[in-house]
C-alpha positions in Angstrom: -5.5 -36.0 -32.3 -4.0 -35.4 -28.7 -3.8 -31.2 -28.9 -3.4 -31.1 -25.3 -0.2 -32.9 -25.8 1.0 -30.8 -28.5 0.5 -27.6 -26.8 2.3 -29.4 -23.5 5.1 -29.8 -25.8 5.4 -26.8 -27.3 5.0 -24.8 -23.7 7.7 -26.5 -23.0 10.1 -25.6 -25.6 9.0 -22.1 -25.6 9.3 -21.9 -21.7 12.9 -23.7 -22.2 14.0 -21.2 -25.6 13.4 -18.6 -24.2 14.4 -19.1 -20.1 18.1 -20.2 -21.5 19.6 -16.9 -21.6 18.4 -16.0 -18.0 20.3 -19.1 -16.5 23.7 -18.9 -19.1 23.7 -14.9 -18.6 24.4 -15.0 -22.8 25.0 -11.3 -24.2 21.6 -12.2 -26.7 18.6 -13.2 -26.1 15.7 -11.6 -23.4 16.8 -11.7 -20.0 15.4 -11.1 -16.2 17.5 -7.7 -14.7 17.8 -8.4 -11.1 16.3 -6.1 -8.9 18.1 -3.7 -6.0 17.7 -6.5 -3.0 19.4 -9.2 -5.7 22.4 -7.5 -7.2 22.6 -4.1 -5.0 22.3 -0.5 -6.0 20.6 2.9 -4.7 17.8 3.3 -2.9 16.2 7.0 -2.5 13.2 8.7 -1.2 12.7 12.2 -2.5 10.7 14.9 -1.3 8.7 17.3 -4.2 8.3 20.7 -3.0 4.9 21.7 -4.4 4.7 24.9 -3.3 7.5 25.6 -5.8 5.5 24.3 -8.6 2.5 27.2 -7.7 5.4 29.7 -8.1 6.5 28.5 -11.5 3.0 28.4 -12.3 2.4 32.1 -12.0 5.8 33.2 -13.8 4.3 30.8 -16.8 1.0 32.9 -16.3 3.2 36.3 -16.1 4.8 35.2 -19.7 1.0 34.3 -20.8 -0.4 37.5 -20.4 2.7 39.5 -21.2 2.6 37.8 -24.6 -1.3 37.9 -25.1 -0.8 41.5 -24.3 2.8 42.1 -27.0 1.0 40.3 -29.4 -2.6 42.0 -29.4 -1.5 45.5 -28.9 -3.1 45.9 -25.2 -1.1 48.5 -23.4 -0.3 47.3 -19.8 1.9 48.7 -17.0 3.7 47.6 -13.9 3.1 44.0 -14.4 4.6 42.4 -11.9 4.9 38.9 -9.8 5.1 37.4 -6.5 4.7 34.0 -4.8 1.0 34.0 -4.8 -0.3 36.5 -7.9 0.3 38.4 -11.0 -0.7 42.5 -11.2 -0.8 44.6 -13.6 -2.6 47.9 -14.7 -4.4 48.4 -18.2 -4.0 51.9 -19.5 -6.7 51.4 -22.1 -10.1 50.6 -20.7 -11.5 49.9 -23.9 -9.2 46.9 -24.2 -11.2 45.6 -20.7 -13.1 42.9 -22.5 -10.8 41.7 -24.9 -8.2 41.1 -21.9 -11.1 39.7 -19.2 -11.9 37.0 -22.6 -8.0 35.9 -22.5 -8.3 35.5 -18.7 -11.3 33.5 -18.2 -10.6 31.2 -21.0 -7.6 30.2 -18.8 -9.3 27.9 -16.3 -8.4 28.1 -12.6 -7.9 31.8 -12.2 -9.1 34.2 -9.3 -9.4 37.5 -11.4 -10.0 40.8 -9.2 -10.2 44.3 -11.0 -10.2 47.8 -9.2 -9.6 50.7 -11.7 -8.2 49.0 -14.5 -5.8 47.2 -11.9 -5.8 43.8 -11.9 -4.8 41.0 -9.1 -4.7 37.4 -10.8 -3.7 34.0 -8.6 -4.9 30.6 -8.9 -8.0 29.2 -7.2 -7.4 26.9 -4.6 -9.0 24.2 -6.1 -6.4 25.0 -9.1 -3.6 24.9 -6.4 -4.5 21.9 -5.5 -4.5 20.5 -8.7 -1.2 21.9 -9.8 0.6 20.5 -6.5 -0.3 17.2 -7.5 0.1 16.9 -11.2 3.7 18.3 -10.0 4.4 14.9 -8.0 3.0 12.7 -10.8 4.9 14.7 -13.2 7.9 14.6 -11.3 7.5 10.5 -10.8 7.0 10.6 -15.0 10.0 12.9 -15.7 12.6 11.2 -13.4 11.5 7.8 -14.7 12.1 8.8 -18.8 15.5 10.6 -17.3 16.7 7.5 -16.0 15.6 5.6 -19.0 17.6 7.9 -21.0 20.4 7.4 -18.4 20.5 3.5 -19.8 19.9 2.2 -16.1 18.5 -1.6 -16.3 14.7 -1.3 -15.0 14.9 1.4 -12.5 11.8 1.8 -10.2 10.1 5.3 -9.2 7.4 5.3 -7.8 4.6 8.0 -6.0 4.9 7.2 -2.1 2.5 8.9 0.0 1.3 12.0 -1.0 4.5 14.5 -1.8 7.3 12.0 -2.0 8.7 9.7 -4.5 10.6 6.2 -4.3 13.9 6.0 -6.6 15.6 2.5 -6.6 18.0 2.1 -9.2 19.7 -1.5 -9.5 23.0 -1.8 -10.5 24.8 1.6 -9.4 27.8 0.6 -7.2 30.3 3.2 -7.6 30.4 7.0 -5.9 30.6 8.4 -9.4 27.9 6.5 -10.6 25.7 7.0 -7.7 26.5 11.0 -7.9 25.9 11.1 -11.6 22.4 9.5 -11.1 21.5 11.9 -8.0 21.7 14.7 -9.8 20.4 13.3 -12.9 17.4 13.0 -10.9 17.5 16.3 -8.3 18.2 18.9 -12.1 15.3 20.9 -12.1 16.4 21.6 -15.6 14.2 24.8 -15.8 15.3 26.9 -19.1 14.4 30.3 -19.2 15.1 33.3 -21.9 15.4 36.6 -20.3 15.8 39.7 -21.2 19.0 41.6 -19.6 17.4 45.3 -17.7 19.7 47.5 -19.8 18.6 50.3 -18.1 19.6 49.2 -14.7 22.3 46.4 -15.4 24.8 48.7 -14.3 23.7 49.3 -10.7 23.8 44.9 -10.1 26.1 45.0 -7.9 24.3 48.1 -6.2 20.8 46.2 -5.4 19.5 43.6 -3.3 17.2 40.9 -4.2 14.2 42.7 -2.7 14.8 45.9 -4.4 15.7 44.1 -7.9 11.9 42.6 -7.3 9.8 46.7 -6.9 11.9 46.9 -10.5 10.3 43.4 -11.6 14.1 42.1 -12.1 15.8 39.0 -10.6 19.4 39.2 -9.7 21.2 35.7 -11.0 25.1 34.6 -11.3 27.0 33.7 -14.0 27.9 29.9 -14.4 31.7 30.3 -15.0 31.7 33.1 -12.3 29.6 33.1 -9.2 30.6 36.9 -8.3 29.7 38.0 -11.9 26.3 39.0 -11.3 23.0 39.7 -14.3 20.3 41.5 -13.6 17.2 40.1 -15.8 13.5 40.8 -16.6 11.8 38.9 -14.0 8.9 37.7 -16.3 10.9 35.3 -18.9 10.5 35.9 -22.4 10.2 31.5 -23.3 10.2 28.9 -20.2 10.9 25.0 -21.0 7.2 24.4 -21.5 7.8 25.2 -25.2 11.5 23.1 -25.3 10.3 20.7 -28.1 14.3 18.7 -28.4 17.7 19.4 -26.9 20.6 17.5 -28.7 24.6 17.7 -27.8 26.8 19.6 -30.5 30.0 20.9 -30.7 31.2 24.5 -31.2 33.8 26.3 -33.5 36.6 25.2 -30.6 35.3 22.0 -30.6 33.8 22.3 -26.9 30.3 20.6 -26.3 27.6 22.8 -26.4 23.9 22.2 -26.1 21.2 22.8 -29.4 17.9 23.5 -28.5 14.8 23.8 -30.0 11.3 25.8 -29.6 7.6 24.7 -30.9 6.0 27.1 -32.9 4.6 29.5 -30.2 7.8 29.6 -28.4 10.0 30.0 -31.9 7.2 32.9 -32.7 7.8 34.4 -29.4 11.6 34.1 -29.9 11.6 35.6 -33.2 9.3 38.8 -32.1 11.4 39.7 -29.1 14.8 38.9 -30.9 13.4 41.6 -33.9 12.3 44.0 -31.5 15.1 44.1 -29.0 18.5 44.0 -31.5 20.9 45.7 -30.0 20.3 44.3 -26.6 21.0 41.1 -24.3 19.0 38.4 -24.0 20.3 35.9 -21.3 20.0 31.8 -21.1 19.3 31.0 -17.5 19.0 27.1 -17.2 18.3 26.5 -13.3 18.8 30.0 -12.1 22.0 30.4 -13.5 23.4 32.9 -16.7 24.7 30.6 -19.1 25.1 33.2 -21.1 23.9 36.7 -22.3 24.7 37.6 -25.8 23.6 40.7 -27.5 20.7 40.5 -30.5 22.3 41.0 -33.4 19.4 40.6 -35.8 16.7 39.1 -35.6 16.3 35.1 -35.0 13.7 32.7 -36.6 13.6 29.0 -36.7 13.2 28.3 -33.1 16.6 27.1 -32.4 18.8 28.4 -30.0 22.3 27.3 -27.9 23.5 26.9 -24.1 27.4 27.1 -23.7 29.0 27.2 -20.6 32.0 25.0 -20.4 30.5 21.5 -20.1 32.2 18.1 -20.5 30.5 16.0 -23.0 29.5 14.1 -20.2 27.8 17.1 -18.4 26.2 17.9 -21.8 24.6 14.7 -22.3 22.9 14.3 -18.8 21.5 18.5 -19.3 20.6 17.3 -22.7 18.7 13.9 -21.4 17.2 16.3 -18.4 16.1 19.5 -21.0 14.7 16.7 -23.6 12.5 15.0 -20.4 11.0 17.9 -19.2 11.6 20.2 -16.2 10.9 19.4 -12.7 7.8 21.6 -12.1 8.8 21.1 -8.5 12.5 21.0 -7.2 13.0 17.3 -5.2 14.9 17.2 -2.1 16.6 13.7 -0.9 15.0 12.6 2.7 16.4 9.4 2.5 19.2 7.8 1.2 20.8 3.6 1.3 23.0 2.1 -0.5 22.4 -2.0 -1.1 26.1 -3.8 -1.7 26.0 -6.2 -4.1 27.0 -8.7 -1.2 24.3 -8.5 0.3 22.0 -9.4 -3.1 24.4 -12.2 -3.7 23.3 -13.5 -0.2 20.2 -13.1 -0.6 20.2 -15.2 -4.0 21.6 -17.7 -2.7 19.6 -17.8 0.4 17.1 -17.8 -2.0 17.8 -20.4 -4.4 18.6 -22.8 -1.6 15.0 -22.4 -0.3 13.8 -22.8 -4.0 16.0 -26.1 -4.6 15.2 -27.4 -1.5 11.5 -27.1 -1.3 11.3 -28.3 -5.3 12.8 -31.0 -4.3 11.3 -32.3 -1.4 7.9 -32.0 -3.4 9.3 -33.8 -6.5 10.4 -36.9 -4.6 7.1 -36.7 -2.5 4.8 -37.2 -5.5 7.2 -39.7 -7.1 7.0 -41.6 -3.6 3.1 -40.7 -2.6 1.8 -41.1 -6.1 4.1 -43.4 -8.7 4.1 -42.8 -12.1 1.6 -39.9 -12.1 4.1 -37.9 -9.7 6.5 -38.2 -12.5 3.8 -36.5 -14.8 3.2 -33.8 -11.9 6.9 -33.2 -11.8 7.2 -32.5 -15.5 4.3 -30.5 -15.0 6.7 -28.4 -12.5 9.5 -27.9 -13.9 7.8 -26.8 -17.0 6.1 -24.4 -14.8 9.2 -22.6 -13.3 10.6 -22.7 -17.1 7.3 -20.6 -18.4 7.9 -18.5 -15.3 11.3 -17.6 -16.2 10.6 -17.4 -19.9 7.6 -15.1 -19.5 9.4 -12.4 -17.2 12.0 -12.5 -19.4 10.0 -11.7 -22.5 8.5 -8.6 -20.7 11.9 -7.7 -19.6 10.8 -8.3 -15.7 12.9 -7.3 -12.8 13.2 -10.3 -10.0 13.8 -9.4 -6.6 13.6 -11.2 -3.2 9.8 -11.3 -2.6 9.9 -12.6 -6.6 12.0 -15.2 -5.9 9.8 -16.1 -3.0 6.8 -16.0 -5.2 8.6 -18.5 -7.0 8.8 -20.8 -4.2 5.5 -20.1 -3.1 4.5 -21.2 -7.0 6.1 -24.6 -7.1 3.7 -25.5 -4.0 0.8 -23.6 -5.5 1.3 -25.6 -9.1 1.3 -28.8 -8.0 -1.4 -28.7 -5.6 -3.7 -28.9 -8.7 -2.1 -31.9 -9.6 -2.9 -33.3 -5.9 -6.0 -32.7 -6.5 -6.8 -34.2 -9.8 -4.6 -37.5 -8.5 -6.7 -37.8 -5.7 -9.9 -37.1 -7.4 -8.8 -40.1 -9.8 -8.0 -42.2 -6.8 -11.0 -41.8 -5.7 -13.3 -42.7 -8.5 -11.0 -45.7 -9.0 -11.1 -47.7 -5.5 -15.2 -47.5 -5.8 -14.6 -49.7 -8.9 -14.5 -47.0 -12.0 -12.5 -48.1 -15.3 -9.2 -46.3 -15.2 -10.4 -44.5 -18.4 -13.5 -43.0 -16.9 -11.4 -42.1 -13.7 -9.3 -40.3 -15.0 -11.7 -38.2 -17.4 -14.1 -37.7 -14.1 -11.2 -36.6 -11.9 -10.1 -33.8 -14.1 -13.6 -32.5 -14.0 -14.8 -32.8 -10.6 -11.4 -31.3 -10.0 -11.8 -28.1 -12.1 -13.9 -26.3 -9.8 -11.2 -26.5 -6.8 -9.1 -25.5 -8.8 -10.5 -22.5 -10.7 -11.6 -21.3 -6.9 -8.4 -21.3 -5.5 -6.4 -19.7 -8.5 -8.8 -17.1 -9.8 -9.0 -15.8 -5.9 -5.6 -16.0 -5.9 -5.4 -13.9 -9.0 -7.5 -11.4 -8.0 -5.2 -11.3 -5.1 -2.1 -10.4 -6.8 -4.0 -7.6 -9.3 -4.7 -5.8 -6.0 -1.1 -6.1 -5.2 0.6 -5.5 -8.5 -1.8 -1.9 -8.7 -1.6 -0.6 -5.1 2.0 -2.1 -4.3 4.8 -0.4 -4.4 8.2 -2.2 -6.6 9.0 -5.2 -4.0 5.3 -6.4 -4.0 5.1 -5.5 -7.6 7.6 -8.5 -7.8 5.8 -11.1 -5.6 2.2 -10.1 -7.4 4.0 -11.0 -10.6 5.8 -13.9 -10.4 2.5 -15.5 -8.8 0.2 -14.3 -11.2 2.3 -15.3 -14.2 2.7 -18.7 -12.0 -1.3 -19.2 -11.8 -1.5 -18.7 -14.9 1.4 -21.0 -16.5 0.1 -23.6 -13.8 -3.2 -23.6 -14.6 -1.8 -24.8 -18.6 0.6 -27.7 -17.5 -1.3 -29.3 -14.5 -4.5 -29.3 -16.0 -3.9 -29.2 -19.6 -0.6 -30.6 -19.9 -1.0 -33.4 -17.8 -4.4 -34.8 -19.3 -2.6 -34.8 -22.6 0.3 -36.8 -21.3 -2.2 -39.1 -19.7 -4.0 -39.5 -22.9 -1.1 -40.6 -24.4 -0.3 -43.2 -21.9 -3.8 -44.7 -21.7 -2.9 -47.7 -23.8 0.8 -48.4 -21.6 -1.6 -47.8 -18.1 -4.3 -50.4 -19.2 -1.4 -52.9 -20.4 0.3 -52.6 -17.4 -2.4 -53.3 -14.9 -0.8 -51.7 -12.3 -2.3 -49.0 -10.4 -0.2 -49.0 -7.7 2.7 -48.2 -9.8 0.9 -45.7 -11.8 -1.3 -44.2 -8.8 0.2 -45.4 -5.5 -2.8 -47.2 -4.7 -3.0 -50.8 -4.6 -5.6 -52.5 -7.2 -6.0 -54.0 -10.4 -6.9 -52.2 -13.7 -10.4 -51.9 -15.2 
């Protein structure tokens, strides 16, 4: 039973089936998405700001030991924050090693005490640490944000050691390329605060810096900019313990946004909601008062609601930014291009010109250098570039220009095996070797040249595809999936197809015809 043949066969179909709706663009079926260089789009790189992320990281901590403290019974005073540390006093020294537990069970921290007065900041070694899970979380975040968006294949990518490369393929309009900027740039940081009843009334009387010695923020409204809140500086729940966000609609039918807490922030919500009716708790997303109403009892469940006059569209992208996660670190744009979809179309074509042109010279050359087995090494070929295409598009793969000239670089790569083998079998045949034998003894002697070249060529393109950024991504792709699919139909393939021709080559006598060299059959 030739199984070499039937798996020839059946890599062809397969690479055929499945590379048809590629080439025919059909609505069904798996498809390559062009990348930004082949049909235009965004380019961005985005600066994180780390530093941020150590702030936001100490207001988390604030909440922590506020809440620890609510929750046990600890009497503290004058707990306040700044850029660097949380203090507070402890009125109740017996309390001392109940609180110092809490604390060092919290790795990272840099706990000083004086008189019941305590300093707590991060270690710099913790610092460290935060600034960089903040760039890998912001790479992580913007990437399932843009998902959400329903962008074909975006890339985003960690680039150096604070910034981050956004290309998204496909966006050609302003309102497109605005909607998707700020998609991205949303810090999306939700925050429950208490309103300073005591002081709300002198707002418009303090500065920021004397808000801070009363351990309030000052923040605007979001229908008003002049309407200003004065707010609790430590928040009562951050978006660390957001669990969904979903788009509803009000009594008036306007789009509001539902949110919803785990269980330590629901518990938190429901304590604070119980103890505080009567006052005004406000929902900040981003800095900004969406709105302040006043307890009226008390709230379980863990739900809660953001209005503030959105469009539905507006409440679906603060809905897709809540549900990924806020940016632990604001991103700022450094750098900004815009690739026309001119431009890709040029570069296709420029592309597929250079493709055609170099397949085609190689076809005929084998046809004219080595007969009937060029033909084979064609087929060989052009079932390589189908399993190309087919594969990529199985894996929903994005092709861009250094892809396509992987491509290229493949149709020389795939049939140099078969140059080999052909004149391996040449070889054994003009020192007198039955055509049979020959062609059993090339493929062997052949194996080893072969295997050395690919698998180095392999290993290559790992390298690549882990330390490259999206273009080289591309090119390590489409040559490794090219190795690989060659290494099936030169070898493989083309031993079956000459197994099954091994009675028509014997009849025929003809070695020329079959092998381009001159010579009578054995």
């Amino acid at each position: 039973m030739n199984f070499r043949l039937i798996i020839f066969i059946v890599t062809i179909i397969f690479g055929v089936g499945l590379s048809v709706p590629s080439f025919l663009q059909t609505e069904k079926g798996a498809k390559i998405s062009l990348g930004l260089d082949l049909q235009g789009g965004l380019h961005m790189l985005l600066g994180v700001k780390t530093d941020e992320a150590i702030k936001s990281k100490i207001k988390s901590l604030a909440s922590t030991i506020k809440f620890f403290a609510d929750d046990n019974e600890i009497i503290i005073d004058d707990l306040k924050i700044d850029d660097s540390k949380v203090t507070f006093v402890l009125l109740d020294k017996d309390e001392k090693p109940q609180l110092e537990k809490m604390l060092s069970d919290i790795k990272g921290l840099d706990v000083k005490e004086k008189d019941l007065t305590y300093s707590v900041s991060l270690t710099p070694k913790e610092q460290k640490a935060v600034k960089k899970f903040a760039i890998q979380q912001a790479v992580d975040t913007i990437r399932n944000r843009l998902d959400q968006f329903g962008l074909a294949e975006p890339t985003v990518a960690k680039q150096g050691k604070d910034k981050v490369l956004v290309e998204l393929p496909g966006i050609k309009t302003p309102e497109e390329e605005k909607r998707a900027r700020e998609l991205i740039a949303k810090a999306a940081h939700l925050q429950l605060m208490a309103v300073d009843e005591k002081r709300a009334d002198q707002v418009y009387k303090l500065n920021a810096q004397e808000a801070s010695e009363y351990g309030d923020v000052i923040l605007p409204d979001v229908k008003e900019a002049k309407q200003k809140y004065l707010l609790k500086a430590i928040p009562i729940i951050d978006g660390s313990m957001l669990t969904d966000a979903r788009v509803a609609f009000d009594r008036s039918n306007q789009p509001v946004i539902d949110f919803t807490l785990n269980s330590e922030g629901a518990k938190i919500f429901g304590n604070f909601s119980g103890d505080n009716v009567g006052k005004r708790m406000a929902v900040v997303l981003d800095n900004v008062v969406y709105s302040a109403p006043v307890i009226r009892e008390r709230i379980g469940g863990g739900s809660g609601q953001i209005s503030g006059g959105f469009s539905v569209q507006e409440a679906h992208d603060v809905a897709i930014a809540l549900r990924s996660g806020a940016l632990l670190a604001p991103v700022v744009l450094l750098e900004k291009r815009s690739v026309g979809p001119s431009l890709g179309a040029d570069s296709i074509k420029a592309s597929m010109i250079a493709l055609i042109s170099g397949f085609a010279l190689v076809f005929f050359f084998m046809i004219f250098y080595y007969g009937y087995s060029g033909v084979i090494s064609d087929i060989a070929l052009v079932a390589n570039l189908f399993i190309i295409i087919a594969v990529m598009a199985l894996f929903g793969a994005t092709l861009t220009l250094p892809g396509m000239a992987g491509i290229v670089l493949t149709v020389g790569m795939a049939v140099d095996a078969n140059v080999i083998i052909n004149e391996r079998i040449r070889e054994f045949m003009r020192s007198g070797m039955h055509i049979k034998n020959a062609i059993e003894k090339g493929y062997d002697s052949a194996m080893s040249a072969i295997l050395d070249a690919n698998i180095t060529t392999l290993i290559a393109s790992v390298v690549l595809y882990a330390y490259g950024t999206g273009p080289i991504k591309g090119f390590a792709v489409t040559i490794s999936i090219g190795i690989l699919a060659s290494m099936l139909t030169a070898i493989l393939g083309t031993h079956g197809v000459y197994t099954y021709l091994m009675p028509r080559i014997q009849k025929s006598k003809n070695i020329k015809r079959w092998f381009g060299i001159d010579g009578g059959v054995k």
